[in-house]
N, C-alpha and C positions, 0 to 999 in steps of 0.2 A: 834560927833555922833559915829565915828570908836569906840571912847574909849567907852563910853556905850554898844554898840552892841556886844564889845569883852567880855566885863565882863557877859551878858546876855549870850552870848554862852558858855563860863563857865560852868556857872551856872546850863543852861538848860543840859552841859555834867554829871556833878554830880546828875542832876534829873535823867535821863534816866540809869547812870549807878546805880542807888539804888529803881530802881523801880518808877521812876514817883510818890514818897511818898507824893506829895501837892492834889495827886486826885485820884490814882488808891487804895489806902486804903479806898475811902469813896464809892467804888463800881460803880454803874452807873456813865458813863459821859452823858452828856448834850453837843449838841452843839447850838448853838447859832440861834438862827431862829425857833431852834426844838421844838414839842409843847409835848414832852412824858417823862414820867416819873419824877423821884424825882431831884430837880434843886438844890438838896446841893452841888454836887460836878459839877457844868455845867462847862465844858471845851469849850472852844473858841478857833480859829485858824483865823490866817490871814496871807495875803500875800503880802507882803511889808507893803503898807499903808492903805491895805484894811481889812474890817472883811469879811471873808468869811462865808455864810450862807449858812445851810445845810436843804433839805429835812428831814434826818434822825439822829441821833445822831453818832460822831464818837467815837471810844471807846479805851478803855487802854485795853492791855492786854500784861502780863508777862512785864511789864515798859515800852511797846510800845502804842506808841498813831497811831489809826489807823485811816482813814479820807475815806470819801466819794468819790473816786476817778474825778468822772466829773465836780463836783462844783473847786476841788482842782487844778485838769488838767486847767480847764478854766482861773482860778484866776492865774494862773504861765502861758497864754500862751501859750499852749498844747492842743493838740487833742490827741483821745484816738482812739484805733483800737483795735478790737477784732480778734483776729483768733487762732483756733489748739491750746487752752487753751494756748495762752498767750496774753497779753498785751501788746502793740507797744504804747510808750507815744511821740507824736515830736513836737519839737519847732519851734516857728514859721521861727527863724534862719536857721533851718533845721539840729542841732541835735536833735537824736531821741536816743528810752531806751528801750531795752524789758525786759522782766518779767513777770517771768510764773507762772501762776495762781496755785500755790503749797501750798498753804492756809500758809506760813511762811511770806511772804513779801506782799500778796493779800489774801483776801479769801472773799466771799460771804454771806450778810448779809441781811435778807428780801429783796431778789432780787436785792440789790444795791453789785458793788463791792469795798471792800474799799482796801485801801493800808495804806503801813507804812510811817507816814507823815515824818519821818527823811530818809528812804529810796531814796523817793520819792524829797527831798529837794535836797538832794545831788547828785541824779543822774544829778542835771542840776542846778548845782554851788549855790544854796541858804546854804547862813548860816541860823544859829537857833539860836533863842533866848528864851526866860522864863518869863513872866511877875505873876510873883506869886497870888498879890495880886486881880488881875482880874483871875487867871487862864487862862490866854492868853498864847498860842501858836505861834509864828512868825516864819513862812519864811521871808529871804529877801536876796536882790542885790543889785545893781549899782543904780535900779530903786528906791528904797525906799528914797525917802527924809524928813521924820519922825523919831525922836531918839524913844526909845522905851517909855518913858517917855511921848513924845506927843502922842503916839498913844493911851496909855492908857487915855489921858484927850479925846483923840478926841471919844472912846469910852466907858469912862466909865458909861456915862448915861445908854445905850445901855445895856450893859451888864448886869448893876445893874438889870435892867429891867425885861432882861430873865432868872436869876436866882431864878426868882419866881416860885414859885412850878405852873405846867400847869394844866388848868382844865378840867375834863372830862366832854367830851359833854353831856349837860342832865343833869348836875351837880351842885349845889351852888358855887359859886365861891367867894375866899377869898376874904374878905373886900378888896374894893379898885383895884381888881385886875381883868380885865373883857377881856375875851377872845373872838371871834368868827372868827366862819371858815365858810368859802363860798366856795361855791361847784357848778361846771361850767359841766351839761352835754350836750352830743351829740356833742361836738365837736371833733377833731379841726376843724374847717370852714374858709371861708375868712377873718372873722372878726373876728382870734384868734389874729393878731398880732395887730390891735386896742387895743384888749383887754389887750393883755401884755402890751403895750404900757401904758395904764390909769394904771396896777398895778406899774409898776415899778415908774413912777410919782407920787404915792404915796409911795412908799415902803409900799406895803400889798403883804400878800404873802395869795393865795390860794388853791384849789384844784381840778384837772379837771379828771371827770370820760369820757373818750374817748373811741368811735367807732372804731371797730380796722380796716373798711373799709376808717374810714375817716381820724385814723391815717395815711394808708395808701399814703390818697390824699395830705396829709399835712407834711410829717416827718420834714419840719424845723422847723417847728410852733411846733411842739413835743419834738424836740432837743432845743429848746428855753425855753420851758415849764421846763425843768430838770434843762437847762445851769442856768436857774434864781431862782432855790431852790422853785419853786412850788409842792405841792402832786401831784399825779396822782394816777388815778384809771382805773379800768374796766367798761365797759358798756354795754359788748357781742356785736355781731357781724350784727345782721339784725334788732335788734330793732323792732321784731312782733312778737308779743302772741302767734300763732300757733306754729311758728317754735322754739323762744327760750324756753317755756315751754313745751315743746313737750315733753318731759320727764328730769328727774335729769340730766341724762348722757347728755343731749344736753343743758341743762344750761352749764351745765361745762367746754362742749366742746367747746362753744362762750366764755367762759372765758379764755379759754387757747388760744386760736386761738389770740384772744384779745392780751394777755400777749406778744404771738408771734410778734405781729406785731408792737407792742411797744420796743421791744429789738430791732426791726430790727431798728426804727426807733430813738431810743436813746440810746440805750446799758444797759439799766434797765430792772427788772421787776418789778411787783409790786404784792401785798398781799390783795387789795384794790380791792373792788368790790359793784357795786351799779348796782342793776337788771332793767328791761326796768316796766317804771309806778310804780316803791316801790314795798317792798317784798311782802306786803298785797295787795291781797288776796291768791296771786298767788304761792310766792315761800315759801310752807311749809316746815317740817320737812324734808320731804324726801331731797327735793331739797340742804336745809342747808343743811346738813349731807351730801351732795356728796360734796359740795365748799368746807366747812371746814374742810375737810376729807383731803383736798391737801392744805389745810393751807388760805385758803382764808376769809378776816373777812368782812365781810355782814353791810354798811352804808346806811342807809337813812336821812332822815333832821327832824328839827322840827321847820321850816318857810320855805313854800311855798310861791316863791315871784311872782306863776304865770303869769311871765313872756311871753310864749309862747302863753298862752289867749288874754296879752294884748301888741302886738307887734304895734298897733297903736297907743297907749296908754302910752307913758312912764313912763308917771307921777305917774300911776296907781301902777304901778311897784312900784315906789318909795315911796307912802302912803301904800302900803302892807306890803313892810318891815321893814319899819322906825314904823308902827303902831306895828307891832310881835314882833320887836327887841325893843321896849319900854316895851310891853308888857313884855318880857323875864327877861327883868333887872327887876322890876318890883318884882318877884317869884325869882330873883335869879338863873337863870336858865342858860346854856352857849348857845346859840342859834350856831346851822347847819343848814345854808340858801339853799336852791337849786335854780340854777338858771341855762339856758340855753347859750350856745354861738352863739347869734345870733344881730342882728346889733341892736335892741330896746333894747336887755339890754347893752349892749355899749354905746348906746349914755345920760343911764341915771347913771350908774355906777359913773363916774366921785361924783356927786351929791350925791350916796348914801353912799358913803365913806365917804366923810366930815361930812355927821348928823351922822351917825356910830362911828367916831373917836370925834366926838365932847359930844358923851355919853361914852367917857372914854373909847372902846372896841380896843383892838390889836388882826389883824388879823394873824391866824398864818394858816401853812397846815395841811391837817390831815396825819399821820405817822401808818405804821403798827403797833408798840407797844402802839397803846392807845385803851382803849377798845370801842370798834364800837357800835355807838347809832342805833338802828334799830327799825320797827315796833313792832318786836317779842321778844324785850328784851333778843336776844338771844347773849351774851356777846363770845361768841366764836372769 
């Protein structure tokens, strides 16, 4: 294995020093998990013997591959601390790294912050390696017991996979190739960690638009939501008519407030915003034009799985959306489910994964760079 892994670091030194020329010529990367933009050039990273998945895509830039800081931090072992623009990264051994947020070694990317994945390798003894043919990235140490060669069989299913171009919600979706994202509001609650619990038992990955009062009550459940490569979004702050439509500026203000308390509670922002009851009828022009104004892209769904109606009712849930999501395939359409965090859709979840994945559909999260399905067909 030693001799493999030496050659691979090699390897990977003459990529980095010519520009990363197997991916950063084909422009956009893709990371692996991620459901945005063009999947010619998808870049993949892992950490030892793991694929690490990403919320958001990690990127090249000037021959450097840049990474999503807390998925990466987690997969090496690290916790991450924020203060006085820099980044304190430490090990569970108890070395630790700083590095200051100088946009050269870190910089800020739709509210995620990434870092330089060779930086970042070597500040805490991981070699590097280069798997071309997957466009795979590795860190690794002592821990890995995978040559690179096995790792590429253990994931090349995988990757094959998500190197398919992703499809926009709303959208026809290439032959054969069927996506859908589910979308978790008004939590976190008691029964978020249930809830991670059933996704992670499947490998699906979601998306939870969160209360920033209930973020608040919950920040592990929040710090879990990110650590496991799930989307996250906004869902303002009091969840009532009077008060968050009370004018644009007070939309906005529950979105920010929002945003707040989700960095306090994971170290993220986010770009992702889903208004209380759908944008219709409520949140017009004026309102979009103040969100969008500060960068914020405006999702709603297109299946209702009425969940919060039928809290006594599982089942009901489960012939709602398996009838929609048949429907969907059907017209060719990508289906965005909404559903609440609450203990009836948990206990039928398990159940509606399997008919879902058994109609051919991978679930992915939804990502700032994809363009937002909404009432208003307002693509901003």
């Amino acid at each position: 294995m030693k001799k493999v892994l030496q050659c691979s670091k090699w390897m990977l030194s003459l990529i980095l020093i010519f520009g990363c020329v197997f991916s950063a010529g084909k422009g956009n990367a893709i990371a692996a998990g991620s459901s945005a933009g063009s999947a010619a050039s998808s870049v993949f990273v892992a950490v030892n013997d793991t694929l690490v998945t990403y919320p958001m895509s990690p990127v090249i830039h000037s021959g450097t591959l840049y990474v999503p800081v807390v998925q990466t931090a987690s997969a090496m072992n690290l916790s991450v601390q924020y203060a006085q623009g820099k980044i304190t990264l430490t090990h569970r051994g108890g070395a630790s790294a700083t590095l200051p947020a100088d946009g050269k070694n870190t910089f800020v990317k739709n509210g995620r912050t990434m870092i330089s994945f060779r930086i970042l390798s070597e500040k805490f003894g991981f070699s590097l390696s280069y798997l071309p043919k997957q466009n795979l990235y590795r860190a690794f140490n002592g821990g890995a017991a995978l040559t690179d060669a096995q790792l590429a069989d253990k994931y090349n299913g995988y990757i094959q996979q998500h190197k398919t171009q992703a499809q926009t919600p709303g959208s026809k979706p290439a032959a054969n190739a069927r996506t859908i994202y589910i979308t978790f509001d008004d939590g976190p609650s008691p029964y978020t960690p249930q809830l991670l619990n059933v996704l992670s038992q499947y490998k699906v990955k979601a998306t939870f638009f969160m209360l920033g009062n209930q973020i608040a009550n919950h920040p592990q459940s929040v710090a879990r939501i990110v650590k496991e490569g799930h989307g996250v979004g906004l869902h303002g702050m009091t969840h009532q008519k009077n008060k968050f439509y009370a004018s644009p500026y007070s939309a906005l203000n529950e979105m920010n407030m929002d945003n707040a308390k989700l960095h306090e509670a994971a170290n993220v922002y986010t770009k992702l915003i889903r208004v209380p009851y759908g944008s219709k009828p409520y949140f017009t022009k004026a309102y979009r034009d103040q969100t969008a104004a500060s960068g914020y892209h405006l999702w709603d769904w297109n299946i209702d799985s009425n969940d919060w109606r039928y809290q006594s009712n599982p089942q009901k849930i489960y012939d709602n959306v398996i009838r929609d999501v048949k429907n969907m395939k059907g017209k060719g359409i990508t289906p965005v489910v909404l559903f609440h965090d609450q203990h009836a859709t948990v206990t039928i979840l398990p159940q509606l994964i399997k008919a879902i994945q058994a109609e051919g559909y991978t679930f992915k999260p939804l990502t700032s760079d994809m363009k937002p399905l909404n009432f208003w067909n307002d693509e901003r």
